[in-house]
N, C-alpha and C positions, 0 to 999 in steps of 0.2 A: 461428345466426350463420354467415353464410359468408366470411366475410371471413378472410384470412392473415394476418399480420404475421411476418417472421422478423427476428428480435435478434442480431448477431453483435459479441459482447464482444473488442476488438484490447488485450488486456488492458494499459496502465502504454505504450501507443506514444506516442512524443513528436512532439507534432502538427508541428514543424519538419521534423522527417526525414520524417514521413509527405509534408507539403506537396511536398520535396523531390524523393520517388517521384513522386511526381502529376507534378511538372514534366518532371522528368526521364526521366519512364516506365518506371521499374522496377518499380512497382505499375500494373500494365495494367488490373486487375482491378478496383481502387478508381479507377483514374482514368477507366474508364469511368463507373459510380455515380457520379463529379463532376460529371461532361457530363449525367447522366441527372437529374441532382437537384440536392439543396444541400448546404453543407458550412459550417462553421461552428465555434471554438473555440467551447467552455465554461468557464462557471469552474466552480469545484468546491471542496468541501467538504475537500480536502484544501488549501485554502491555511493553512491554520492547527495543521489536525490530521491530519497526513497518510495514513494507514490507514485515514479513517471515511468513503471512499465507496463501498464496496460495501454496506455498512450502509444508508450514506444512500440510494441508489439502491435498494433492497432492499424497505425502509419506507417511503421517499419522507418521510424527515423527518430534520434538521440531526443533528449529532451533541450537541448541546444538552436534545434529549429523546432521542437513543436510547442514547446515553453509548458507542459503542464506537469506539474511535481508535489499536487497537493490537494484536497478539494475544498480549501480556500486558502487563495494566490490572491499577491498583493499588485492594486491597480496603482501607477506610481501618478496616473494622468487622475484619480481621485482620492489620491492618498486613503484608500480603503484596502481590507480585503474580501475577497468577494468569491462564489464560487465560480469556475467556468462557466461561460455561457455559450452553448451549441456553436451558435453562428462567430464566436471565435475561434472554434479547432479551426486547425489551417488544412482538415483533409479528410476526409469520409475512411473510415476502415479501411483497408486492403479489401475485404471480401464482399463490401459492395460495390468495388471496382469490379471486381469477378462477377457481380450479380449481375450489373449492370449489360457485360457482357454477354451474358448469357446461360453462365454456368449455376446452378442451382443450389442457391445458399438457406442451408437452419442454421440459425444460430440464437443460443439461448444462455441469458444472463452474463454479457460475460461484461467484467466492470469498465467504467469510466466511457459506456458508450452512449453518446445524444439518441433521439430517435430518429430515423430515417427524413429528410428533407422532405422529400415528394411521397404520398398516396401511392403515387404511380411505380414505388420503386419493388421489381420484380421479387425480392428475397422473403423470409419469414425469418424473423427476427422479434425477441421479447425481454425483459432486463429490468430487474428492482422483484421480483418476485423473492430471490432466493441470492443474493448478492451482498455481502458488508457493504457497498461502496454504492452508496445511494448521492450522486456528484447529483447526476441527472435526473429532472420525472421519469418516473417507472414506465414502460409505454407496452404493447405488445401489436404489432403489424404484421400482415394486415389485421383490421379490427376484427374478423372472425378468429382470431387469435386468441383475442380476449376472455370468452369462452370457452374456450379449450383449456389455459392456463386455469381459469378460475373451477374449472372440473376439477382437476388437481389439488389445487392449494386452500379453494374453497373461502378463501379470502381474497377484500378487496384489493385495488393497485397494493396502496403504502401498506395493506397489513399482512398481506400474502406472506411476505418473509418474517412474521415479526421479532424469530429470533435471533436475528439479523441484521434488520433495518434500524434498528435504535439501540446504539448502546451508550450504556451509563456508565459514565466515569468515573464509582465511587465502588469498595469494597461491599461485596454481599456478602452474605449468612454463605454457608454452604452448602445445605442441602437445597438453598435458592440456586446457586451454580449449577450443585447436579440435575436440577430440573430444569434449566437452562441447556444443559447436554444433552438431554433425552431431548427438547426440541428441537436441538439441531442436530440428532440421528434422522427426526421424521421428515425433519426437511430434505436432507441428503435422499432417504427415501424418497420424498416425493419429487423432487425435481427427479428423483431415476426413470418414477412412471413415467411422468411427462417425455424427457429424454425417448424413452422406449415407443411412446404411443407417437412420439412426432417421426420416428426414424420409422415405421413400419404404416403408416399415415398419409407423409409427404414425400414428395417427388423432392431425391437429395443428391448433389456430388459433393458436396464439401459442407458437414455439420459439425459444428462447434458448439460443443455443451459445457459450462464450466458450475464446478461443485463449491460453492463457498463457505458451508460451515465450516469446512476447517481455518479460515482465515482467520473466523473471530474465535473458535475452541482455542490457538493458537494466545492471541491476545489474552483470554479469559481464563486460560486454566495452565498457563505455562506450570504456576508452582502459588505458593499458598502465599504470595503479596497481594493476588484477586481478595483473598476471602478476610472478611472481616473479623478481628478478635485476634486473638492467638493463634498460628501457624505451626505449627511443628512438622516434625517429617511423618507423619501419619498424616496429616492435611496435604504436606506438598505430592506425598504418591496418591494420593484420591486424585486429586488436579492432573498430575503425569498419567494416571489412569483413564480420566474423563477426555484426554487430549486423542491417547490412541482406541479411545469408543471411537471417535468420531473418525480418526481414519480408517479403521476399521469397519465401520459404515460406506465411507469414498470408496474404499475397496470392493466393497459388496456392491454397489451401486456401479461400478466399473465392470464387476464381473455383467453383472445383468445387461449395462450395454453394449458388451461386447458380445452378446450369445443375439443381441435385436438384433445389430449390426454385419452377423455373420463373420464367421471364422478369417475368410478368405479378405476383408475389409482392411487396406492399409489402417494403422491406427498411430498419431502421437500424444500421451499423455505427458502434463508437464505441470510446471510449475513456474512462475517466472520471478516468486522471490521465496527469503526462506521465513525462518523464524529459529529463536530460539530466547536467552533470557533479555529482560529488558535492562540494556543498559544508558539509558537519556536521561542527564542530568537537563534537559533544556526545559525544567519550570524554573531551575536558577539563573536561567540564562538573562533574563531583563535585568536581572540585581547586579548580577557577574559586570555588564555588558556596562549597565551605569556606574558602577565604580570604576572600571577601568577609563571610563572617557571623560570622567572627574578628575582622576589623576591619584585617587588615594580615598583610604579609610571612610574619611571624613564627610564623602558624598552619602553615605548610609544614611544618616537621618535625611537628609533633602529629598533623597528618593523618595522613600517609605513618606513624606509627606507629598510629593506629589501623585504619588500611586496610593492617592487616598481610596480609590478603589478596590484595589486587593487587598487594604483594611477590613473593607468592608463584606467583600467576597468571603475572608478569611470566619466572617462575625456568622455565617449562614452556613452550616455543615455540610459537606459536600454530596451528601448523599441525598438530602434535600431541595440543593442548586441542581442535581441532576434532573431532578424529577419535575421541578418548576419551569426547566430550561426545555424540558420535554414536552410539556404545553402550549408552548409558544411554538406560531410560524417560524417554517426556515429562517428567511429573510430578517427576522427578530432573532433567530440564535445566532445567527452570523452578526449582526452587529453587537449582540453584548460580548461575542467573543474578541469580537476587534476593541469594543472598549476594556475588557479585563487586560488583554495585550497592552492597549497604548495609552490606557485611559486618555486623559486630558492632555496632550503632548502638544507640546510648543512648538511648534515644528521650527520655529524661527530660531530656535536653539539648539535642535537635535540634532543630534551629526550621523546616527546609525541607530535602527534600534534593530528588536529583535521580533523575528516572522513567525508565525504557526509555523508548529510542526510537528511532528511524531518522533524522531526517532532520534536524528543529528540537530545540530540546533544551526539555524539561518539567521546571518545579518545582514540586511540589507543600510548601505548609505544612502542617506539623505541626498542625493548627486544633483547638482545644481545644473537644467539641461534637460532633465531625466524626471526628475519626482517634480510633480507639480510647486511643490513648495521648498524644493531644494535650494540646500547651502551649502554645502563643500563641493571644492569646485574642481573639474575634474583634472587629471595628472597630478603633478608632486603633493597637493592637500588631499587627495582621494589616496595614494598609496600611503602617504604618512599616518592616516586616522586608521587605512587597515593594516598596517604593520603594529601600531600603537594597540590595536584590539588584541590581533594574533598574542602579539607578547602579554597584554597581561593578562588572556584568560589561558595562556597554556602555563602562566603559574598558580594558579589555582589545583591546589590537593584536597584529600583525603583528608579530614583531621585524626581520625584514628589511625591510619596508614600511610601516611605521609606519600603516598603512591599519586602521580598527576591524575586528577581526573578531565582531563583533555587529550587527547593520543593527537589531535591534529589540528590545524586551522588552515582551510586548503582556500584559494581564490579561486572565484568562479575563472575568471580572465587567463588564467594559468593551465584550467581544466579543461574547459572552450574557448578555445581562442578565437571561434568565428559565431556564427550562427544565427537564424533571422530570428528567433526569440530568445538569444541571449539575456537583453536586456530585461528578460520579463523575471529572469533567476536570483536566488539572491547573489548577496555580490563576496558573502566569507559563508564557509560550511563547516561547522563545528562535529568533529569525531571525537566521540568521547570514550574515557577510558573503557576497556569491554568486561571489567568487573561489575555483576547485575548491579542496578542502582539503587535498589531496596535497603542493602548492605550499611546504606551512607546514612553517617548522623547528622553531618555539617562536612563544609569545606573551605578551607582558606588559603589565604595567600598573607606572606610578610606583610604586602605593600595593600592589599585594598582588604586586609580583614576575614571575619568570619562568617559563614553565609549557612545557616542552620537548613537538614532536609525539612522539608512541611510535613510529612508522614513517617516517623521512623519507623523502619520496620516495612514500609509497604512503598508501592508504587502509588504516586500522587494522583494518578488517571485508573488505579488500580488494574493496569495492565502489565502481568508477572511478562507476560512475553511481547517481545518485539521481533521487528522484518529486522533480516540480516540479506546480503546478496546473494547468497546460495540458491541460484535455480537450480532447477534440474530436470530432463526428457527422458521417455523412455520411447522406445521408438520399433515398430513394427510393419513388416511387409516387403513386396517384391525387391531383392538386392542387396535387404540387411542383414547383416550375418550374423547368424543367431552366438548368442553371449560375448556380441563386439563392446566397444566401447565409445567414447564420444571425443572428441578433440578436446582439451580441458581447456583451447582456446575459443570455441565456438562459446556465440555471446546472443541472448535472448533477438538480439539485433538479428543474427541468421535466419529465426525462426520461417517470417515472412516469405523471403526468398527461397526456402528448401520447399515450405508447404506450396507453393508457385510451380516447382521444379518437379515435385509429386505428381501434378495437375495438368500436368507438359504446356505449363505458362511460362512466359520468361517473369526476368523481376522489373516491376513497376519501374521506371528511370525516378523516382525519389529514393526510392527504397537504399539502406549504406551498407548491411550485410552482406554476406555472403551464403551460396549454398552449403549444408551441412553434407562436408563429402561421405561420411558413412550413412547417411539416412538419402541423400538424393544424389543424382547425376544431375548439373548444371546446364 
């Protein structure tokens, strides 16, 4: 094969502010690639289930058969939740199929991926160095890899990213955030080196590098609900400022790997979800979730007495739970989070509750059959308890604005009607109104009450921004017409199949996309 392709991952960039760089010219680097090619949103896989596109992209199949949409998923056979574990994905990457084959894979950081099965597997591949999404151990293969990465970063596995690998759920100071900016410009910097010394180093047809400080700049500096104290609009443009350092760092770091790379090198950079402000009311969602399956008002004190937990959570300041919870093993932070979720739950009385999540809010039924300890039992008692949810959390308002703060309650079984890990999804997906949630003082409803925000004024996880679906490619090389455009139906799901058609492979027979006809011939 003689043919290149380079893959560069703009990890969670919000295709608005990117557009915005192009026009405005702060991305010099991507707005040349616009004139040279095409560009184009996508949809993606996270309109519904927002964590399962690097999966999806990965497998090149929905989150329907490969079941992951979170990096802690709820096990129904141990009524826990738990993070993935390797030996359940149901399928190695796409591009260690290609490895395996023959064709010559880099691929560096790119999220939600296990490490390589066998020693023996021909690729070079590395991930937790410089990545938000720390599901998996950090690994780098083959083990003279190790080495190399740590020239670079200079630090060990877990610390190599550290402005990355650990984030705290709790409002900081400010000038702690812009110091938290500047390490994730050095980091974009240094994953560039790396990038550049691996592309001019190792024997490559197809290298995939992806940049993830913008994922968490994204998260951390949308607007001034991050920072602690008083926010004003002089805080939230420091934050709007701090957001486009860091892509404007991606940018420079793009240019540089495109001049390692050579001119002549097919290139697609992307994104495959977006960001913009954070709108999840889903910390109300256990309260919400429990007075509606009460029936009324009056379940409020019974809860709050059985969630004597978030009592108690509530008595420890959050910026100090972050900090204590950062001490402790994985394995220990995943189970206090399962107990802050479910505390002491009954399960022999439960009928649904409510799942981690970041963005939409998930409920899963208690399905008798299905959850180790289930009791509603499936057909007419499983659609009556989620029609009875749907209806009472989409009356739930605004109490200043009387405006719904629910836009949706959509069924898994409605969305996927098939798929071999269906059942692993939740089973109702809470779309919430898209007014930021900082905004809210409280919310209620006639029938089940009033449900006060925990933080007025701020984001509870103090993350001003969240993922939105807005992917978006830009895309370069033999066939593309320079200042085309993208099908605005082509979906992060194509990706797979096109970078295949680049490579003159065909597509995988799992694979559900299609080739992207302006960027490949099929």
């Amino acid at each position: 094969m003689n043919r290149r392709l380079l893959l560069i991952g703009f990890d969670s960039a919000a295709a608005p502010l990117v557009e915005e760089g192009l026009r405005e010219g702060w991305l010099p680097n991507l707005a040349r690639l616009r004139e040279r090619g095409a560009y184009g949103r996508l949809r993606s896989t996270t309109e519904w289930l927002v964590s399962s596109h690097w999966s999806s992209f990965s497998m090149g199949t929905p989150p329907n058969e490969h079941g992951c949409y979170h990096f802690l998923q709820w096990r129904a056979d141990e009524m826990k939740i738990k993070r993935p574990d390797p030996a359940w994905m149901i399928r190695q990457p796409f591009w260690r199929e290609l490895a395996e084959r023959g064709t010559r894979v880099v691929v560096l950081d790119a999220p939600y991926t296990p490490p390589p099965k066998t020693k023996s597997y021909p690729g070079v591949e590395m991930c937790g160095w410089a990545t938000s999404e720390i599901i998996f151990p950090p690994f780098a293969h083959p083990t003279r890899m190790k080495d190399v990465v740590r020239r670079t970063y200079g630090r060990s596995l877990r610390r190599a990213g550290e402005g990355l690998a650990y984030e705290r759920y709790a409002p900081r100071p400010l000038v702690e955030l812009l110091h938290i900016r500047d390490k994730l410009v050095e980091i974009v910097e240094r994953s560039a080196s790396l990038t550049c010394e691996l592309l001019a180093n190792e024997p490559w047809e197809l290298f995939l590098t992806v940049f993830g400080p913008s994922h968490r700049a994204g998260h951390m500096f949308w607007g001034g609900g991050s920072v602690a104290g008083e926010a004003g609009p002089e805080v939230d443009r420091a934050m709007q400022d701090a957001v486009r350092d860091v892509y404007a760092a991606t940018d420079r770091a793009i240019g540089r790997v495109l001049q390692a790379a050579g001119e002549e090198t097919p290139v697609l950079v992307f994104s495959l979800i977006g960001m913009s402000h954070n709108t999840s009311r889903t910390d109300l969602l256990p309260t919400m979730l429990a007075r509606v399956l009460a029936g009324d008002r009056s379940a409020a004190a019974a809860h709050e007495k059985l969630r004597a937990a978030s009592l108690l959570r509530r008595a420890v300041p959050l910026r100090w739970r972050q900090v204590m919870k950062g001490w402790l093993p994985m394995a220990m932070q995943d189970r206090l989070s399962l107990f802050w979720r479910t505390g002491r739950a009954d399960w022999s009385r439960t009928k649904a509750f409510s799942m981690t999540a970041d963005v939409h809010g998930y409920v899963r039924i208690n399905l008798r059959g299905r959850e180790a300890r289930g009791i509603v039992e499936p057909g007419e008692e499983y659609d009556r308890v989620c029609t009875q949810i749907a209806e009472g959390l989409l009356g739930f308002v605004d109490s200043d604005t009387g405006e719904p703060v629910v836009q949706e309650v959509a069924r898994i079984d409605e969305l996927f009607p098939t798929g071999g890990r269906r059942d692993e999804l939740p089973d109702l997906i809470v779309r919430w109104a898209a007014s930021p949630c900082a905004n809210t003082r409280a919310i209620e409803s006639p029938r089940f009450g009033r449900i006060p925000w925990p933080t007025p004024g701020k984001n509870p996880n103090a993350r001003s921004g969240n993922h939105t679906a807005e992917a978006f490619i830009v895309a370069v090389g033999d066939g593309i017409a320079p200042g085309s455009s993208i099908d605005p139906e082509a979906h992060i799901l194509d990706l797979p199949p096109t970078i295949l058609a680049l490579l003159g492979e065909p597509a995988l027979p799992h694979m559900t996309g299609k080739v992207i006809r302006e960027i490949a011939r099929s």
